[in-house]
C-alpha atoms as a printed R data frame, in Angstrom:
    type eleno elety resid chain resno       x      y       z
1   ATOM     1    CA   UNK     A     1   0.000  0.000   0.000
2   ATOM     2    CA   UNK     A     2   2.839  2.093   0.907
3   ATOM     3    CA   UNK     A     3   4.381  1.633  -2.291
4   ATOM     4    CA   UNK     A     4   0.890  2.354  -4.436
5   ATOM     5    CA   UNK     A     5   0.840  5.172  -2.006
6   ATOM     6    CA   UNK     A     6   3.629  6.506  -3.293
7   ATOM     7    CA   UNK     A     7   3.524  6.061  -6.871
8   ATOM     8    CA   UNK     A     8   0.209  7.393  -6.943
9   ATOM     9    CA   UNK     A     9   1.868 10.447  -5.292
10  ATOM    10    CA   UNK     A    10   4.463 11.080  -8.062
11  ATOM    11    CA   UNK     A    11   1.846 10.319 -10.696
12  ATOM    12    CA   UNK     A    12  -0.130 13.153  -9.367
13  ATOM    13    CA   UNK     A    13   3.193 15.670  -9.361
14  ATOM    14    CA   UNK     A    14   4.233 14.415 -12.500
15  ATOM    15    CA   UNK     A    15   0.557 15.361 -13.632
16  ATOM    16    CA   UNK     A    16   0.518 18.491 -12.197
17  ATOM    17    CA   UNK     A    17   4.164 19.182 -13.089
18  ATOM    18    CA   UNK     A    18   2.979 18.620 -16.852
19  ATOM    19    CA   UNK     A    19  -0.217 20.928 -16.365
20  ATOM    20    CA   UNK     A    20   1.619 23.503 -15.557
21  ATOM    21    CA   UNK     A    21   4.202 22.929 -18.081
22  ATOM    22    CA   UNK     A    22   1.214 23.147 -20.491
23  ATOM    23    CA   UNK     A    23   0.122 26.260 -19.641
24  ATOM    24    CA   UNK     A    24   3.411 28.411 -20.429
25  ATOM    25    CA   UNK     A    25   4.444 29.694 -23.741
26  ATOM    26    CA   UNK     A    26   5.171 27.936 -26.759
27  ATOM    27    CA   UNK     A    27   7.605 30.056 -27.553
28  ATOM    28    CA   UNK     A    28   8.366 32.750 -24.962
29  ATOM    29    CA   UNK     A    29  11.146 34.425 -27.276
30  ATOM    30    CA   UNK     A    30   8.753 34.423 -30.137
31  ATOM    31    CA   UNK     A    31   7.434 38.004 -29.128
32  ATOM    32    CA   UNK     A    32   7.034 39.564 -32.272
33  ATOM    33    CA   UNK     A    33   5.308 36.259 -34.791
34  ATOM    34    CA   UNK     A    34   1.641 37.410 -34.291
35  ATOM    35    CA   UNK     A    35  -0.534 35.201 -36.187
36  ATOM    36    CA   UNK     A    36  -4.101 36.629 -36.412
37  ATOM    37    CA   UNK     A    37  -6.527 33.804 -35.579
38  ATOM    38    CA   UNK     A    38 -10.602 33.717 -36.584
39  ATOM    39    CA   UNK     A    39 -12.774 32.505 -33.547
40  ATOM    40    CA   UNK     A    40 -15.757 31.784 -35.659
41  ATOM    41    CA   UNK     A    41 -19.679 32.782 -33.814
42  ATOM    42    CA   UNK     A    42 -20.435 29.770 -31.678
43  ATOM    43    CA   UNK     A    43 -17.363 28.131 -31.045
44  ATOM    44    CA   UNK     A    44 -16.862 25.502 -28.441
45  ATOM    45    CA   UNK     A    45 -14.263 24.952 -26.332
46  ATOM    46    CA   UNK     A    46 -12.891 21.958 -28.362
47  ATOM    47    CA   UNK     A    47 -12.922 23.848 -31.484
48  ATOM    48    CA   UNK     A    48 -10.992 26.933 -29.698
49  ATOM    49    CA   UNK     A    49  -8.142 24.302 -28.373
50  ATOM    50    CA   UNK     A    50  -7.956 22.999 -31.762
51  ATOM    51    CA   UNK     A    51  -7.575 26.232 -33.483
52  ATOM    52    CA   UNK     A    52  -5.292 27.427 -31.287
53  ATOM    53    CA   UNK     A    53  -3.174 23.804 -31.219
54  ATOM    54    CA   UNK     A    54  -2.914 23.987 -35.096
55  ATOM    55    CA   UNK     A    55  -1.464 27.699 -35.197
56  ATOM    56    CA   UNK     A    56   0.779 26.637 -32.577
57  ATOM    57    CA   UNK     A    57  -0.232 28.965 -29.863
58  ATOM    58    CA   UNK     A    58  -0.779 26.284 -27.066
59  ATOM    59    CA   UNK     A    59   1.220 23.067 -26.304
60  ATOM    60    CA   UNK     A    60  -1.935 21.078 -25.259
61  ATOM    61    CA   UNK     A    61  -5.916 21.037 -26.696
62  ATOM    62    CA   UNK     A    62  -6.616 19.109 -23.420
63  ATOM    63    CA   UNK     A    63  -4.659 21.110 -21.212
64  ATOM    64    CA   UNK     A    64  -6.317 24.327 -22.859
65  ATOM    65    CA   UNK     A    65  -9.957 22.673 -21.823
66  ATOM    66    CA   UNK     A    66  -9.288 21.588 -18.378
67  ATOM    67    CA   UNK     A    67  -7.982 25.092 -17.660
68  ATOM    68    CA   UNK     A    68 -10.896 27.085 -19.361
69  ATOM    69    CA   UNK     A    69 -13.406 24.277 -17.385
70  ATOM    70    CA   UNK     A    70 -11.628 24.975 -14.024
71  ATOM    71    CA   UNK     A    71 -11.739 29.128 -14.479
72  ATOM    72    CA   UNK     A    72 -15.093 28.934 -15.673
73  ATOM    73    CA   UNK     A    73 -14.058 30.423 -18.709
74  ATOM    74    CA   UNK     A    74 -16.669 28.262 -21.488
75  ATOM    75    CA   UNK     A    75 -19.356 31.293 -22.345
76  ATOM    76    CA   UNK     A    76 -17.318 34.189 -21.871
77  ATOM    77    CA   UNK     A    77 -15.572 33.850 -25.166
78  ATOM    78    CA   UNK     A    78 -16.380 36.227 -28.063
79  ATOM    79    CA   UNK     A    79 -15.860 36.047 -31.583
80  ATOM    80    CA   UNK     A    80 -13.961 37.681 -33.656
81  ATOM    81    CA   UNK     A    81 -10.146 37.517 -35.508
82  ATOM    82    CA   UNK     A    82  -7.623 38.112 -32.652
83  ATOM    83    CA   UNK     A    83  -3.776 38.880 -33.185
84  ATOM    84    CA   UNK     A    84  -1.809 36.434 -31.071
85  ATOM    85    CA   UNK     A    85   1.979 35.309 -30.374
86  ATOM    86    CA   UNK     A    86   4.090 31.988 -28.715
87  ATOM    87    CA   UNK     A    87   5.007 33.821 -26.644
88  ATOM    88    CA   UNK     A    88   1.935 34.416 -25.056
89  ATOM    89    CA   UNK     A    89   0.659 31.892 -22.188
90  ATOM    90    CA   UNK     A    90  -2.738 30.187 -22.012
91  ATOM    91    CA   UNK     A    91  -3.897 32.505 -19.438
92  ATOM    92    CA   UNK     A    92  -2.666 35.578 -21.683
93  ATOM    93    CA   UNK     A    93  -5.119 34.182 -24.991
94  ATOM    94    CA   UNK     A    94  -7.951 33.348 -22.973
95  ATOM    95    CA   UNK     A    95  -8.122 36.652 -21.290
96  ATOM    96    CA   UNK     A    96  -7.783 38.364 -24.370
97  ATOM    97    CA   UNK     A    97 -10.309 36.384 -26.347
98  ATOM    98    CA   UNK     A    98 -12.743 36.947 -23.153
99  ATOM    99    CA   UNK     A    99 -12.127 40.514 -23.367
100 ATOM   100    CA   UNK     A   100 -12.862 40.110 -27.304
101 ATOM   101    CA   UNK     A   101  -9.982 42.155 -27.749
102 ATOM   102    CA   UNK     A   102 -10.369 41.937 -31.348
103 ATOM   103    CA   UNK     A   103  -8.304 42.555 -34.038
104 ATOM   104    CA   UNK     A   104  -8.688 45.188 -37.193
105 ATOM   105    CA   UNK     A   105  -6.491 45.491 -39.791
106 ATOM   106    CA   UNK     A   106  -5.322 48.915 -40.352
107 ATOM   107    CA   UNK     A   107  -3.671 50.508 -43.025
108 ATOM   108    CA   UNK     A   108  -1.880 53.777 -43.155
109 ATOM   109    CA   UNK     A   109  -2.027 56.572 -46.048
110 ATOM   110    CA   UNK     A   110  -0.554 59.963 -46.139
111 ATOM   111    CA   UNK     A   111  -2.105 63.082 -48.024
112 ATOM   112    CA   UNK     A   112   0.444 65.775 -48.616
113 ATOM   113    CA   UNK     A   113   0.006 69.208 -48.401
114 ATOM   114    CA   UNK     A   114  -1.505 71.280 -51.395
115 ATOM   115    CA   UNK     A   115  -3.248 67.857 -52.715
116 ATOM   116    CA   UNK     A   116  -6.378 68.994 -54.674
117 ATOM   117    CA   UNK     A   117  -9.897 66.539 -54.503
118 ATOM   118    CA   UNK     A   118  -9.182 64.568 -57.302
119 ATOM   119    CA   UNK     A   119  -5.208 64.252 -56.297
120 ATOM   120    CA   UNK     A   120  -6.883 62.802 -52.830
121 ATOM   121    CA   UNK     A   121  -9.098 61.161 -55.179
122 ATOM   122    CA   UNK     A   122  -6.256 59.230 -56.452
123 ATOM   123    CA   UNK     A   123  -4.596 58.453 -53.763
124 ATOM   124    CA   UNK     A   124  -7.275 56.751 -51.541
125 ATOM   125    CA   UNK     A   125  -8.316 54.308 -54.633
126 ATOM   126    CA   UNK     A   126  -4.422 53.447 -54.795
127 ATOM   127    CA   UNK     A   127  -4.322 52.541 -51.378
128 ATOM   128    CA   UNK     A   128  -7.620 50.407 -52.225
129 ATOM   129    CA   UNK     A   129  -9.902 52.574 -49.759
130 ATOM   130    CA   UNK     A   130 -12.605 53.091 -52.123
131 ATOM   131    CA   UNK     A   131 -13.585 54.444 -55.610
132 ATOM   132    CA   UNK     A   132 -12.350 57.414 -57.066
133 ATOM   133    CA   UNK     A   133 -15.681 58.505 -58.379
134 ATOM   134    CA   UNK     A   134 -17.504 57.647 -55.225
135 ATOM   135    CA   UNK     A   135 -14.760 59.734 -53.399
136 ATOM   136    CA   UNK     A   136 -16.033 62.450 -55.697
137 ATOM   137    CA   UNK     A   137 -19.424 62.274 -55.452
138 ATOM   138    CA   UNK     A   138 -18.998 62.951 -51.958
139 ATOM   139    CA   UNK     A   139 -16.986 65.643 -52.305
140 ATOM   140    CA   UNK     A   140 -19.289 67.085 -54.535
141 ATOM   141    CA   UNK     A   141 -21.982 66.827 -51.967
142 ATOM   142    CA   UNK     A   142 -21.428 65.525 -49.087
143 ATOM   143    CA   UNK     A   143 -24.180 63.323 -47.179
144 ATOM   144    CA   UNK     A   144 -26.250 65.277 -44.322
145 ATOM   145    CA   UNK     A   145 -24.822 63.472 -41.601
146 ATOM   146    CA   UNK     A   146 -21.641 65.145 -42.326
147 ATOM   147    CA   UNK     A   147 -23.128 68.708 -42.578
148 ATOM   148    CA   UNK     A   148 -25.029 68.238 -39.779
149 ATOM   149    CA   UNK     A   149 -21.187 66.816 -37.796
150 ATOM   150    CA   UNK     A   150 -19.572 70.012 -39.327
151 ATOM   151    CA   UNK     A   151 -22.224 73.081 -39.451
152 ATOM   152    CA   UNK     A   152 -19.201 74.876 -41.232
153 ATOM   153    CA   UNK     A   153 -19.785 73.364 -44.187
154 ATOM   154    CA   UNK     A   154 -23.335 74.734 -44.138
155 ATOM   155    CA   UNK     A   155 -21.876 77.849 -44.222
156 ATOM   156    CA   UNK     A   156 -20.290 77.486 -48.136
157 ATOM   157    CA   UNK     A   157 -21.399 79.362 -50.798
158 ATOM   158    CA   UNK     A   158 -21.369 76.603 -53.090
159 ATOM   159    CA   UNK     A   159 -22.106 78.683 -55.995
160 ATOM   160    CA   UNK     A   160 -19.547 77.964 -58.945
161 ATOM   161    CA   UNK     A   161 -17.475 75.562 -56.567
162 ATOM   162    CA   UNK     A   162 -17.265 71.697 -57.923
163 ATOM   163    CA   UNK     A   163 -15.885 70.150 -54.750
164 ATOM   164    CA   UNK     A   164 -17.840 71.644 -51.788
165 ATOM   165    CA   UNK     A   165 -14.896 69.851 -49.534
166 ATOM   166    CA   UNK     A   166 -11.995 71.448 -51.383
167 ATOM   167    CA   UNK     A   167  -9.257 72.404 -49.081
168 ATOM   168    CA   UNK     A   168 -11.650 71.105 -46.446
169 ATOM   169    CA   UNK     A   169 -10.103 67.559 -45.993
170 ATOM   170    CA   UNK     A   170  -6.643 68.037 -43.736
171 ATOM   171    CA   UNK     A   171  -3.230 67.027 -45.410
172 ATOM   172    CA   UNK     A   172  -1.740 64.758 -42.867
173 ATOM   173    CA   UNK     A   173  -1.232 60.570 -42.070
174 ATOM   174    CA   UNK     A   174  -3.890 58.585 -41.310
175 ATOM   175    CA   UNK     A   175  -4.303 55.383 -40.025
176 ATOM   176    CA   UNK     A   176  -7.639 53.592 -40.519
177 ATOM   177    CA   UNK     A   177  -9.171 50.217 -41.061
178 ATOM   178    CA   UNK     A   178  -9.058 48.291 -43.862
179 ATOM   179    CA   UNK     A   179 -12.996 47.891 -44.321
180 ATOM   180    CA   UNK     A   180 -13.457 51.428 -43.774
181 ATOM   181    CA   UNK     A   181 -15.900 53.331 -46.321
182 ATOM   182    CA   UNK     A   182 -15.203 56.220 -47.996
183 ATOM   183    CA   UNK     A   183 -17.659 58.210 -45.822
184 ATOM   184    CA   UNK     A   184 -15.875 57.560 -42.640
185 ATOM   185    CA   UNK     A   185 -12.797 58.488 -44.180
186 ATOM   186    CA   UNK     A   186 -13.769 61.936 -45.030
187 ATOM   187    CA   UNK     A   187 -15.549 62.463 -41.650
188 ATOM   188    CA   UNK     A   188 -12.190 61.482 -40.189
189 ATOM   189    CA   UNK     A   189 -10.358 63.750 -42.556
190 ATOM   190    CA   UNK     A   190 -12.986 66.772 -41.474
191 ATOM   191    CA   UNK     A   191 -12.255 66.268 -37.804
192 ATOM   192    CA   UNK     A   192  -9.086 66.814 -38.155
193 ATOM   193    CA   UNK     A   193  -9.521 70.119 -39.623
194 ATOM   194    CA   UNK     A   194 -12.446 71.219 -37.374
195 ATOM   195    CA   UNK     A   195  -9.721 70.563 -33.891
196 ATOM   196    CA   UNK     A   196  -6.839 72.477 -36.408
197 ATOM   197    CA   UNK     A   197  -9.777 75.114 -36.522
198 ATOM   198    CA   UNK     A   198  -9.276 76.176 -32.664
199 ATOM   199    CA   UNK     A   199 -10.601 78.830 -30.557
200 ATOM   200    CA   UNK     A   200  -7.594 81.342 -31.289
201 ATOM   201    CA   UNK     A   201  -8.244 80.684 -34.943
202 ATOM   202    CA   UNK     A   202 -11.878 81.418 -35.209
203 ATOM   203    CA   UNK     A   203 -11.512 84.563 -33.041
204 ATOM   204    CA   UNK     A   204  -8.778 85.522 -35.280
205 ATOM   205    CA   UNK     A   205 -11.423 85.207 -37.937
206 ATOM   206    CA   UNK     A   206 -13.739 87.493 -36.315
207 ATOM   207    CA   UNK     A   207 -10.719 90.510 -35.756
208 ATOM   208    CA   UNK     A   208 -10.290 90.569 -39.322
209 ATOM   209    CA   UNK     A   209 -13.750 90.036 -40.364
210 ATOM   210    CA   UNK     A   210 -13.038 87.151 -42.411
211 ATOM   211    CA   UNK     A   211 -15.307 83.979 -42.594
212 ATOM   212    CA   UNK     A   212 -13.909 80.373 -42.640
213 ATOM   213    CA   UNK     A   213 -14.142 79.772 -46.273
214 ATOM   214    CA   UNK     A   214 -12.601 82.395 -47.100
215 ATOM   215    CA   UNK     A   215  -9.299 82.373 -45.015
216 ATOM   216    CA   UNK     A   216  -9.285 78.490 -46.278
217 ATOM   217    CA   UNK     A   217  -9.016 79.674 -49.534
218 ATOM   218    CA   UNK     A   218  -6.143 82.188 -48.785
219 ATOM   219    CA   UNK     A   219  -4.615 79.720 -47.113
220 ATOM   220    CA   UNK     A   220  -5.238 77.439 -50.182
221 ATOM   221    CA   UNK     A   221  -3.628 79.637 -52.376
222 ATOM   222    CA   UNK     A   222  -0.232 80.324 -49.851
223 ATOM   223    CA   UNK     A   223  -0.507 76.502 -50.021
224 ATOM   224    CA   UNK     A   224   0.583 76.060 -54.113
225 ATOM   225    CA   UNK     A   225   2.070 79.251 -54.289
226 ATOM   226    CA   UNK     A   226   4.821 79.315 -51.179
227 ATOM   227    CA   UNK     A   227   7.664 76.863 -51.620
228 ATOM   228    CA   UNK     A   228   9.735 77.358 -48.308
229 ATOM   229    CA   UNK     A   229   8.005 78.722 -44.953
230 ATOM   230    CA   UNK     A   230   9.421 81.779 -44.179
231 ATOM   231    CA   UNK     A   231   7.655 83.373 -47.451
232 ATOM   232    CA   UNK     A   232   4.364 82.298 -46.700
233 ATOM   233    CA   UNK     A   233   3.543 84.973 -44.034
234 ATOM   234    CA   UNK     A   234   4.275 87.471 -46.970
235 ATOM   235    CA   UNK     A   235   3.047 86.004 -49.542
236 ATOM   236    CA   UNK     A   236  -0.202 86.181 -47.489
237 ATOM   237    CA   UNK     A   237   0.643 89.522 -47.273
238 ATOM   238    CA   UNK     A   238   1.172 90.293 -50.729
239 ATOM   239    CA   UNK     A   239  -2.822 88.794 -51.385
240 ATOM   240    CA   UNK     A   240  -3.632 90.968 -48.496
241 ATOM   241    CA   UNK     A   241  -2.627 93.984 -49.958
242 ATOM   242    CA   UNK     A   242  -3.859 93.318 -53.745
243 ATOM   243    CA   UNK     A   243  -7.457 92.789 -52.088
244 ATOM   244    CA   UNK     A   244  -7.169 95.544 -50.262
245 ATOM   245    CA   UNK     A   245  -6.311 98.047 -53.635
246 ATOM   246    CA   UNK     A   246  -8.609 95.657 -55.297
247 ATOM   247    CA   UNK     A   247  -5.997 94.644 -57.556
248 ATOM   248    CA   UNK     A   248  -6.398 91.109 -59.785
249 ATOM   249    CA   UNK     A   249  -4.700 88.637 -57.844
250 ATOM   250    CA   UNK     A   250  -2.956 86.934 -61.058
251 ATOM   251    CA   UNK     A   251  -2.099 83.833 -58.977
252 ATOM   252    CA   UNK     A   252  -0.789 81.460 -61.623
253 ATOM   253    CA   UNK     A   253  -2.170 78.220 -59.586
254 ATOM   254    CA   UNK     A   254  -5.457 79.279 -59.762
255 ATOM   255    CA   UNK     A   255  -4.698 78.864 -63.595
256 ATOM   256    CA   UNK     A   256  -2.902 75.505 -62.473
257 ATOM   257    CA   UNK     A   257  -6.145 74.346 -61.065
258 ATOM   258    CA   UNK     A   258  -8.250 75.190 -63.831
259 ATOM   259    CA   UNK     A   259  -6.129 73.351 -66.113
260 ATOM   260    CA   UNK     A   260  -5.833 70.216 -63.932
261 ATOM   261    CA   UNK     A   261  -2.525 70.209 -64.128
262 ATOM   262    CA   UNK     A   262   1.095 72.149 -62.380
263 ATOM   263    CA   UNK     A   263   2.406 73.450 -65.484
264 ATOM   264    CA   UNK     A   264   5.903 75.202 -64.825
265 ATOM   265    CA   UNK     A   265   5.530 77.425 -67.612
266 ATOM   266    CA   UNK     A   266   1.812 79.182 -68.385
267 ATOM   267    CA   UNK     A   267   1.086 80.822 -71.749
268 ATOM   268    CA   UNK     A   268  -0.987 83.523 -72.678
269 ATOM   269    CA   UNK     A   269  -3.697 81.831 -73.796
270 ATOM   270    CA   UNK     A   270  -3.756 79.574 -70.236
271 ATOM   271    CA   UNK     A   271  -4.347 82.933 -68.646
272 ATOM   272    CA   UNK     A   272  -7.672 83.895 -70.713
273 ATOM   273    CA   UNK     A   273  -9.434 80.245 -69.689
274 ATOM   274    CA   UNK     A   274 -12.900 81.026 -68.765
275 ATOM   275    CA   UNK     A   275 -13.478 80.207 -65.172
276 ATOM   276    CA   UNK     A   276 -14.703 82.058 -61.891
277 ATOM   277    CA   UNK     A   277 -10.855 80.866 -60.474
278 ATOM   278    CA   UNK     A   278  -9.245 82.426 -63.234
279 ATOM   279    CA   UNK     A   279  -7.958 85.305 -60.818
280 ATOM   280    CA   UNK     A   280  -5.949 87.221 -63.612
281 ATOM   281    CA   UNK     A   281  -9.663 88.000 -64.819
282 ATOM   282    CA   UNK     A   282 -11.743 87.795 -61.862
283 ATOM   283    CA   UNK     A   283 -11.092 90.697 -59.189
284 ATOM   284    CA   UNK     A   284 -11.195 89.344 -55.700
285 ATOM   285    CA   UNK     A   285 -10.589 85.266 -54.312
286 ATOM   286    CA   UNK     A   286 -11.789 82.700 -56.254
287 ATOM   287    CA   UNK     A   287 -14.789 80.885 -55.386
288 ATOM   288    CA   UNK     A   288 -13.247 78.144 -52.775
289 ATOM   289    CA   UNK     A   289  -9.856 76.572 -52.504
290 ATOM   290    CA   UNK     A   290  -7.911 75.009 -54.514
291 ATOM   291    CA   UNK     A   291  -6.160 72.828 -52.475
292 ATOM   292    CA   UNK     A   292  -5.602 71.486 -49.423
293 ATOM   293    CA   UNK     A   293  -3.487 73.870 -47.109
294 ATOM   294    CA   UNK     A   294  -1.303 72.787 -44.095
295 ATOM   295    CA   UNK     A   295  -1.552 74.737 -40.771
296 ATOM   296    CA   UNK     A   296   1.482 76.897 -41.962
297 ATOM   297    CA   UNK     A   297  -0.464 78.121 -44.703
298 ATOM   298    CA   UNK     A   298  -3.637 78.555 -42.674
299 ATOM   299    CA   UNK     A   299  -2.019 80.408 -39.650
300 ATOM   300    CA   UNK     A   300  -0.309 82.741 -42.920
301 ATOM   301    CA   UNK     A   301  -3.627 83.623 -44.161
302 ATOM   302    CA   UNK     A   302  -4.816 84.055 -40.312
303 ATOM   303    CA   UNK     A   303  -1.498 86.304 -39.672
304 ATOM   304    CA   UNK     A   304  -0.052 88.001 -43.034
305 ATOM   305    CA   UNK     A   305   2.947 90.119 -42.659
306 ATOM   306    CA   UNK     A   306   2.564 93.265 -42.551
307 ATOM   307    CA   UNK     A   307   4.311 94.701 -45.970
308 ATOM   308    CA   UNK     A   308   4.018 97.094 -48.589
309 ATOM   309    CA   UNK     A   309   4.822 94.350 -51.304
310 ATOM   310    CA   UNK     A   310   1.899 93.961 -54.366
311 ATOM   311    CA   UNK     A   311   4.244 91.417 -56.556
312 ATOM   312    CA   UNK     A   312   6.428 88.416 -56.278
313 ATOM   313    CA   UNK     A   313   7.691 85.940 -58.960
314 ATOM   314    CA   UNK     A   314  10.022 82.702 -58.559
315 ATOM   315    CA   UNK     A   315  13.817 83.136 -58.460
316 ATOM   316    CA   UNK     A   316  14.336 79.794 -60.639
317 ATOM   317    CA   UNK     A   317  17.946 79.654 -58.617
318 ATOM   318    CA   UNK     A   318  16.881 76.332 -56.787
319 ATOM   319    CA   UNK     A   319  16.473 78.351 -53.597
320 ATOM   320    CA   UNK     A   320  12.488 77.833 -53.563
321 ATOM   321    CA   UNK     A   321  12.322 81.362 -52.402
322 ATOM   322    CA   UNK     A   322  10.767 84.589 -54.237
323 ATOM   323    CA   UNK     A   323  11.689 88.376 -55.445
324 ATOM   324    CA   UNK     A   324   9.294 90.843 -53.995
325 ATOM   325    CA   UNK     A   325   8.659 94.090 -55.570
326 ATOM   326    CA   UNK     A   326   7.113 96.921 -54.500
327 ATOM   327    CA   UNK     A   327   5.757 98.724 -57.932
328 ATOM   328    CA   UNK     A   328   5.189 97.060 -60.816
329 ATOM   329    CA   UNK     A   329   8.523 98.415 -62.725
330 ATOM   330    CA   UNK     A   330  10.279 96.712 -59.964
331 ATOM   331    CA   UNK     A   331   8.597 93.467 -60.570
332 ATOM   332    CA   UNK     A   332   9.559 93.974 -64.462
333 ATOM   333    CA   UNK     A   333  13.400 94.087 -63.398
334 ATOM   334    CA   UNK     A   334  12.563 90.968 -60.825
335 ATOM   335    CA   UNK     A   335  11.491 89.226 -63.792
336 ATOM   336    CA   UNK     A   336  14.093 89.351 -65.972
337 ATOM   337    CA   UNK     A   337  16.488 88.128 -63.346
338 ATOM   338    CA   UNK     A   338  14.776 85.392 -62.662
339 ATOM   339    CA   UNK     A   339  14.802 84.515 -66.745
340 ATOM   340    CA   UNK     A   340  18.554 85.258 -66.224
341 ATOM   341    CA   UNK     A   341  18.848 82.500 -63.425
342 ATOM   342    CA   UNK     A   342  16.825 80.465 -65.510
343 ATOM   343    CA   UNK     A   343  19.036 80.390 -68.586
């Protein structure tokens, strides 16, 4: 008896030796092989131990059901795709499957500053986030939900614009599922503009007696026009003043926009193109933006400098940087120099 006694006692150690063995890691230096696994909608137990044994997550199926049956664990599992590792133990996966801390595939796209609509367009249906023309359609005009999330966009005069959310949709990274519609894209993209928007900004607004729409447009057109920072304070300042004398603007992206296209070089007959943005026709802004402008664009239009400049025109000397003139004779000279770093 003594003896039974006694094997019966190492038999249970060796048992619960093993259990515990069981329950560790796989792999417990295997901390960055995450294998996502599906936990279909009424899965058992079994089925869970046998997914999990397969992907080789756990050491043991039984071992995995004794431990679930002695926590109590059976109904509190959820479905759902969950991103797991080796190195993880058995109590690690079940609490995260109990949890039903899921896993969503994101994916991450960038949209640079000075991107027009369709240049977004583009780039969402690259990154396989939805159809170009969709995209558009919302941009066009967008669903009430979204005008009813953003009352600012209530606000547009959307009288000769094509894109109500031109220069509306923030240039920056975003990260965002991989099912994700087109919709909740752009009402992502809009919250980020309406927190760049802040309470300094909008009172701003109100000093200068200038609505939303229309500093976004300024700021749209610092945006293509401004190549390195420190210019686009007086750039915005240059605008400022041409309003002010009610001067054309003669912005050559606004021609660029027309055209669909960045041309270096515009000709004469690119600047007679019939269009409410043509601004070397049209006195005043144009009707809306014409691109999306960063926050150093914005807080230019918000903050011009304070100059008595009315032209400027590219140096072409690889500086990115602009000559300023004060009279239009000046500008004449500024011109030719440029042609002269040109050649």
């Amino acid at each position: 008896m003594l003896v039974i006694l006694v094997l019966l006692a190492a038999a249970a150690a060796g048992t619960y030796y093993y259990y515990n063995q069981m329950l560790e890691p796989v792999d417990p230096e295997a901390t960055e092989e995450y294998t996502v696994v599906d936990i279909p909608s009424g899965s058992n137990t079994e089925f869970i131990a046998a997914i999990l044994y397969e992907q080789g997550l756990i050491h043991d199926e039984l071992v995995f059901r004794i431990y679930v049956h002695r926590h109590n664990l059976a109904q509190g599992f959820i479905a759902g795709q969950y991103k797991l590792n080796p190195a993880m133990n058995i109590e690690e996966i079940t609490a995260k499957i109990q949890a039903g801390d899921v896993y969503y595939e994101t994916i991450w796209f960038t949209i640079p500053e000075g991107y027009r609509i369709e240049e977004i367009a583009d780039r969402l249906q690259d990154n396989n986030l939805g159809e170009r023309n969709k995209f558009l359609e919302i941009a066009a005009d967008p669903p009430s939900d979204l005008k009813e999330e953003f009352p600012f966009l209530e606000d547009i005069n959307a009288t000769d614009l094509e894109y109500l959310l031109e220069g509306y949709l923030f240039p920056d990274t975003y990260e965002v599922y991989t099912d994700a519609n087109l919709e909740e894209i752009v009402k992502m993209m809009l919250r980020r503009t309406d927190r760049i928007i802040n309470d300094e900004y909008r009172q701003r607004m109100e000093d200068i007696g200038l609505s939303l729409h229309e500093i976004m447009t300024i700021a749209s057109l610092i945006e293509r026009e401004a190549r390195v920072d420190h210019e686009r304070a007086l750039i915005s300042g240059v605008i400022y003043n041409r309003l002010e004398r009610e001067q054309l603007l003669q912005i050559d992206a606004t021609i660029q926009y027309i055209l669909g296209e960045s041309k270096e070089f515009l000709t004469y007959d690119d600047l007679e193109v019939d269009s409410p943005y043509n601004t070397y026709q049209n006195e005043g802004l144009p009707p809306g933006p014409i691109a999306a402008p960063g926050e150093a664009s914005l807080k230019a239009a918000l903050y011009p400098e304070d100059t008595d400049y009315y032209y400027y025109n590219y140096k072409y000397d690889d500086s990115g940087e602009h000559y300023f003139s004060h009279t239009y004779q000046e500008h004449l000279v500024n011109v030719r120099r440029a042609e002269e770093n040109l050649d």
